[in-house]
Structure formats: structure tokens, C-alpha cells
C-alpha positions as CSV (number, residue, x, y, z in Angstrom):
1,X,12.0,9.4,-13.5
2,X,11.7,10.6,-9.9
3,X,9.4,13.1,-8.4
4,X,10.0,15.2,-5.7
5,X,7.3,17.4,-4.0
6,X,7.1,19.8,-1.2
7,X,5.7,23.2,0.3
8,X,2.9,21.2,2.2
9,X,2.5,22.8,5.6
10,X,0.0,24.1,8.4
11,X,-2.2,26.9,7.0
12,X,-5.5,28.7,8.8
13,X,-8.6,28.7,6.2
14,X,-8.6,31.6,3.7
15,X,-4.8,31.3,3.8
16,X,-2.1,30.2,0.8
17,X,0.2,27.7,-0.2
18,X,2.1,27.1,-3.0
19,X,3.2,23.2,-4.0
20,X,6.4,22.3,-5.7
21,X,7.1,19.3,-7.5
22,X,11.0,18.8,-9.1
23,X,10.9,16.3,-11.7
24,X,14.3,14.4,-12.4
25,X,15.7,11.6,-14.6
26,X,13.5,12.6,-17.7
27,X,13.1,15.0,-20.8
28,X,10.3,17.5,-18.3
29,X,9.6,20.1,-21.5
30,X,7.6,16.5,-22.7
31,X,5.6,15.5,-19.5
32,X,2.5,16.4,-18.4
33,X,2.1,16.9,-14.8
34,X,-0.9,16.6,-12.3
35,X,-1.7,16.9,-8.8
36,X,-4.2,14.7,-6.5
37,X,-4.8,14.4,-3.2
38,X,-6.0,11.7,-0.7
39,X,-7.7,12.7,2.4
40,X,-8.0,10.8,5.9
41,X,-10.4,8.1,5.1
42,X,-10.9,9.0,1.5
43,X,-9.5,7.9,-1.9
44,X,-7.3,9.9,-3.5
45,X,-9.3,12.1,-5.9
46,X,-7.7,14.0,-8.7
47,X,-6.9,18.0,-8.6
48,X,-5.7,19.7,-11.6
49,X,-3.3,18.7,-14.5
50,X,-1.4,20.4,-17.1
51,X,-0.6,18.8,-20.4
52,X,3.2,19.0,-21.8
53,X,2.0,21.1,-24.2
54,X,0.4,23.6,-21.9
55,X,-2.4,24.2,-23.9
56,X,-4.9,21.8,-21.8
57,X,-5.7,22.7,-18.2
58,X,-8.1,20.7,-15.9
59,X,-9.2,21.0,-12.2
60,X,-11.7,19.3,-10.2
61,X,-14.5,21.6,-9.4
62,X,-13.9,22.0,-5.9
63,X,-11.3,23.9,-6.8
64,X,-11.6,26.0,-9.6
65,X,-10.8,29.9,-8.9
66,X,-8.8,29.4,-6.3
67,X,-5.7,27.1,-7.5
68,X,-3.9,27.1,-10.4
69,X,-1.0,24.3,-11.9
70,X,1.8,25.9,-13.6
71,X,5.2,24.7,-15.2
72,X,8.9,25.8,-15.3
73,X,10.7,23.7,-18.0
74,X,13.5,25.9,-17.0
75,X,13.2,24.1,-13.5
76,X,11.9,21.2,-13.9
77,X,9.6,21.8,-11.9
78,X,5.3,21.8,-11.7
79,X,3.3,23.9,-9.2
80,X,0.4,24.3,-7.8
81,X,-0.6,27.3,-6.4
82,X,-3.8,27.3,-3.5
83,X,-5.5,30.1,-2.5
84,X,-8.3,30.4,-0.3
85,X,-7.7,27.3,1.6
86,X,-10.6,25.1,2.8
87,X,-10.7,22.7,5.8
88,X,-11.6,20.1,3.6
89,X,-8.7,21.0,1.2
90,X,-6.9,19.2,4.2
91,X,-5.4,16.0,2.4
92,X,-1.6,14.5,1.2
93,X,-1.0,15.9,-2.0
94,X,0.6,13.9,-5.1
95,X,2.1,15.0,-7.9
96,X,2.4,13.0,-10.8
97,X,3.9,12.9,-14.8
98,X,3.4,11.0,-17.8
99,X,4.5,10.9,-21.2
100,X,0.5,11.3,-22.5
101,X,-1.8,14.9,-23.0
102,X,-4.4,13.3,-21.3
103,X,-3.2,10.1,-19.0
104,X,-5.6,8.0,-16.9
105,X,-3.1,6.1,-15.6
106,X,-0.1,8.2,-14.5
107,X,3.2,6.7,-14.7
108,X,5.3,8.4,-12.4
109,X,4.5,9.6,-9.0
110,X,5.8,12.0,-6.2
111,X,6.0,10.9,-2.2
112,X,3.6,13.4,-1.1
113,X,3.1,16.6,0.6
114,X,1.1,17.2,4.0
115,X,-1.6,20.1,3.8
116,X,-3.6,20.6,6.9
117,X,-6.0,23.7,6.6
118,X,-7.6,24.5,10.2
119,X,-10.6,26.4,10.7
């Protein structure tokens, strides 16, 4: 399984971005998918995750309200959609799939996506 993400890019705060992450080499209707991020000096923290199911939804605080995970089975691929950019929304951002509704040890990850938010 092989995860490709993109859409990271220079933004001003208050602005918008929207993540992509195409998922190959697997069934993608049975994978839930998340996104994390890892900041300059920081560990990488988790974001939001979406089970395969679609019926369970999680974000870290820091960002509820203003982005929102999605899916396209159709696609094969997961997004995440930020609005209302932050400075300290500045971080590489992951995606990541596994087989479990509620993983906490993902099995398949993405290379990464530069988002830089300037204030």
C-alpha cells in the first residue's frame, strides 16, 4: 500500500488549503485514513481521522471548526480540508491508513506535505 500526499503550500493566516492523499496498492473503500503533522522542533501530533466506515470522525482540538477529513472511494483518495489557517498550523503533514476503526499504530504512511502559514 502506498500513500501519496500533496496540496501543501505557502498560505497567509486566515487563508485555505485543501490536502490530498491518493491511496494505492489496497482495497481504499476498507481503510481508515488520518492526518498528523510534525512541526519544527515538535513531535508529530495527530490531526483528524476518519474510520472506513465513515461513521467515526476525530480531530485534535486545535482544530476543530476549521478543518474537516473527507473520503472519495471513488478516488482513492482522503482529504483534508483547512480553513482559517494559523501560524502554528505551520507543520509537515502525514497522512496515514490502516485496516482498523480506530488504529493507534498506523500501518501505512504518506511522504508528507509542506504547510507554512505566515502571519
Amino acid at each position: 500500500v502506498q500513500l501519496q500526499a500533496s496540496g501543501g503550500g505557502l498560505v497567509q493566516t486566515g487563508g485555505s488549503l485543501r490536502l490530498s492523499c491518493i491511496v494505492s496498492g489496497g482495497t481504499f473503500r476498507m481503510y481508515s485514513l488520518g492526518w498528523f503533522r510534525q512541526a519544527p522542533g515538535r513531535e508529530r501530533e495527530f490531526v483528524a481521522r476518519l474510520s472506513w466506515s465513515g461513521d467515526i470522525i476525530r480531530y485534535v482540538d486545535s482544530v476543530k471548526g476549521r478543518f474537516t477529513i473527507s473520503r472519495d472511494n471513488a478516488k482513492n483518495t482522503s482529504y483534508l480540508q483547512m480553513n482559517n489557517l494559523r501560524p502554528e498550523d505551520t507543520a509537515v503533514y502525514y497522512c496515514a491508513a490502516d485496516r482498523l476503526t480506530s488504529p493507534r499504530e498506523w500501518a501505512y504512511w504518506g511522504q508528507g506535505t509542506l504547510v507554512t502559514v505566515s502571519s
